[in-house]
N, C-alpha and C positions, 0 to 999 in steps of 0.2 A: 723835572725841576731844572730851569737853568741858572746857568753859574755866569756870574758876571765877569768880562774882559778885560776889566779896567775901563772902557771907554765909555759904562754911562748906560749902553745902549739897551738894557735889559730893566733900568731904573737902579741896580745896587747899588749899594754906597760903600764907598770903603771899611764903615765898623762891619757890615754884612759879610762882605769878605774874610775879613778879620779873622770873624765870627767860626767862620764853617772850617769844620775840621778837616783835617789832610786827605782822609779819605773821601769830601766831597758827599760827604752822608747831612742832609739837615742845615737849618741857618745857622745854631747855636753848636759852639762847641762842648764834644763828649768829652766826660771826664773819665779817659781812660784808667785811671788811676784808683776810682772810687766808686764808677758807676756798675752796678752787677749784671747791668743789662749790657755795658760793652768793656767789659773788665779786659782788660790791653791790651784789646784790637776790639774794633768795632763789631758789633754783632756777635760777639763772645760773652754767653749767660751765664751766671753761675746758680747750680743747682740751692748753693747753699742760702741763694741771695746776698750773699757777702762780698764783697771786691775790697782787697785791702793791699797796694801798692804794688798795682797791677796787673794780682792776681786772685784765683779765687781762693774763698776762705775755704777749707776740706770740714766737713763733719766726720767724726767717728764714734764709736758703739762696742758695747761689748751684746753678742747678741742673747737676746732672749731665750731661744732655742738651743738644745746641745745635741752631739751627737758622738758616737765611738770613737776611737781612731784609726777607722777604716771608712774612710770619708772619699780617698782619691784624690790623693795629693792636693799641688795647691788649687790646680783647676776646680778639681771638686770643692776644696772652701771657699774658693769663690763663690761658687753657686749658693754652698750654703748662706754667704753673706748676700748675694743679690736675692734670693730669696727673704731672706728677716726685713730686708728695707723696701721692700712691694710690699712688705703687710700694710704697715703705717703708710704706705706711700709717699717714701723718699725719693726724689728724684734725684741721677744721677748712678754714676759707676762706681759700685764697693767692693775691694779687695781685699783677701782675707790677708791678716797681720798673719802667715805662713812663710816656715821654709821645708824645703826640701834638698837634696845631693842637688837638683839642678836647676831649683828656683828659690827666691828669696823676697823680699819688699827691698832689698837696694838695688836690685837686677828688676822688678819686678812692677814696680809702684812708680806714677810722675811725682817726681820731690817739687813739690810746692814752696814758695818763698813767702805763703801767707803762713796764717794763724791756723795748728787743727783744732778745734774745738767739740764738745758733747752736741746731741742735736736740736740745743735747746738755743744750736745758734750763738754762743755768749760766754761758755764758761770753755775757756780756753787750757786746751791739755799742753801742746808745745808753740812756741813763737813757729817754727818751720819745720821744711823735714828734717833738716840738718841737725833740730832738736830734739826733734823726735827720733833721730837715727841716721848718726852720721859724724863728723868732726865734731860739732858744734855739743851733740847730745851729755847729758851730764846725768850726773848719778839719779836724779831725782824727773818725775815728769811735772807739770806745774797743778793736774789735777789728774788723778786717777781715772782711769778708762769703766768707769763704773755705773753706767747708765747704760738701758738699753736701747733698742728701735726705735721705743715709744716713748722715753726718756723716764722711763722709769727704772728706779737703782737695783741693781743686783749685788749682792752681799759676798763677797768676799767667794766669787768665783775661781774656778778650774778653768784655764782656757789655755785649746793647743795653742802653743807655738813653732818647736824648734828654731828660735832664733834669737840669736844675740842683741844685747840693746842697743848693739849699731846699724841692724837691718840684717845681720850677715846669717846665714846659717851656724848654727848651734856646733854640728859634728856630733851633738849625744844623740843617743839611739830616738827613733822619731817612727816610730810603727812601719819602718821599711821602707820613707815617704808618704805616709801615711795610706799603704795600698787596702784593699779589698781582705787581702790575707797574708798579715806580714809573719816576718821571721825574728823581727826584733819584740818582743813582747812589752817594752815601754816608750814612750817619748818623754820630753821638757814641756813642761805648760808654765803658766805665769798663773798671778792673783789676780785678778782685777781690782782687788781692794788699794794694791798698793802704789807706791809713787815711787818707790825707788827702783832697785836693777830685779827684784822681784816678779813686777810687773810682767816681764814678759820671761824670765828664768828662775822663778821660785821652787822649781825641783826636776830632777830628767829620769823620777821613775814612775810616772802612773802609767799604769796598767791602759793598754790598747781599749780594753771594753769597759775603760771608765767612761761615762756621760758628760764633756766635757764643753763647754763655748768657745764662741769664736772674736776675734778682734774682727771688725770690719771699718775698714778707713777708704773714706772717699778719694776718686782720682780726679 
């Protein structure tokens, strides 16, 4: 495709110019802003199909599937989260809403400056991550993490966390990081049912070999 010099010689016109965006992509200018196919830089997709000021929108989930608390720290609830969102086939990177002594979702997770939302696309949990965990974040979430992979609702779940509503690690007992064979016989989990500071610290003593879920938030 060529780009016109100013001098005519190619046929452009100056609205053609105009037109074409910085990166020289196309006659028509992208809306970096709002388009999900170049959400704020050109040729940046967003899995969610969402682009909302110029960035992408994040889905998240409470998952379907539970498991002990000997999962293998956060790596391993990763997996379990990229695992739940291949079922449905989510595309996209999900990380588990986990902490450990040396990882966390504020050390851990990209803090997004969109909307995170359930994965029905629409019903929006926090404006950011800053709401969802961080300065900004307040007592209450805007809609309960209570839907699963498949967007269907799970009833007032057990889900690990070890972590504070600000992203940070907990410090209460967490099945040793959640290893293979801990020494601490409880962690902190959250509700899924709820919106306020319950959500992700509604108690820090269940039991290692309880059958528990996972948050899993889009990066």
């Amino acid at each position: 495709v060529e780009n016109g010099d100013g001098g005519g010689g190619d046929g452009a016109t100056p609205s053609d110019a105009a037109g074409a965006d910085a990166q020289g992509y196309g006659d028509g200018a992208v809306d970096l802003q709002n388009d999900p196919n170049n959400c704020g830089t050109v040729g940046r997709v967003c899995s969610s199909n969402r682009c909302q000021g110029g960035d992408c929108v994040r889905r998240v989930f409470v998952s379907n599937g539970r498991a002990h608390g000997t999962f293998g720290g956060a790596a391993g609830a990763d997996t379990q989260c990229m695992g739940s969102a291949q079922g449905p086939g989510l595309k996209g990177t999900f990380f588990a809403w986990i902490s450990t002594s040396t990882s966390s979702p504020q050390t851990h997770f990209t803090k997004g400056t969109a909307p995170y939302v359930l994965v029905d696309g629409t019903t929006e949990v926090a404006k950011d991550f800053a709401h969802l965990a961080g300065t900004n974040q307040t007592v209450a979430l805007e809609h309960a993490i209570d839907h699963d992979e498949n967007g269907a609702p799970i009833a007032s779940g057990v889900v690990w966390t070890a972590t504070q509503p600000d992203g940070t690690f907990s410090g209460a007992p967490d099945c040793s990081d959640f290893a293979a064979s801990p020494v601490d016989p409880t962690a902190q989990t959250g509700d899924s049912s709820q919106v306020n500071t319950n959500w992700t610290e509604s108690t820090t003593s269940t039991t290692c070999a309880t059958l528990a879920h996972f948050y899993c938030v889009e990066q």
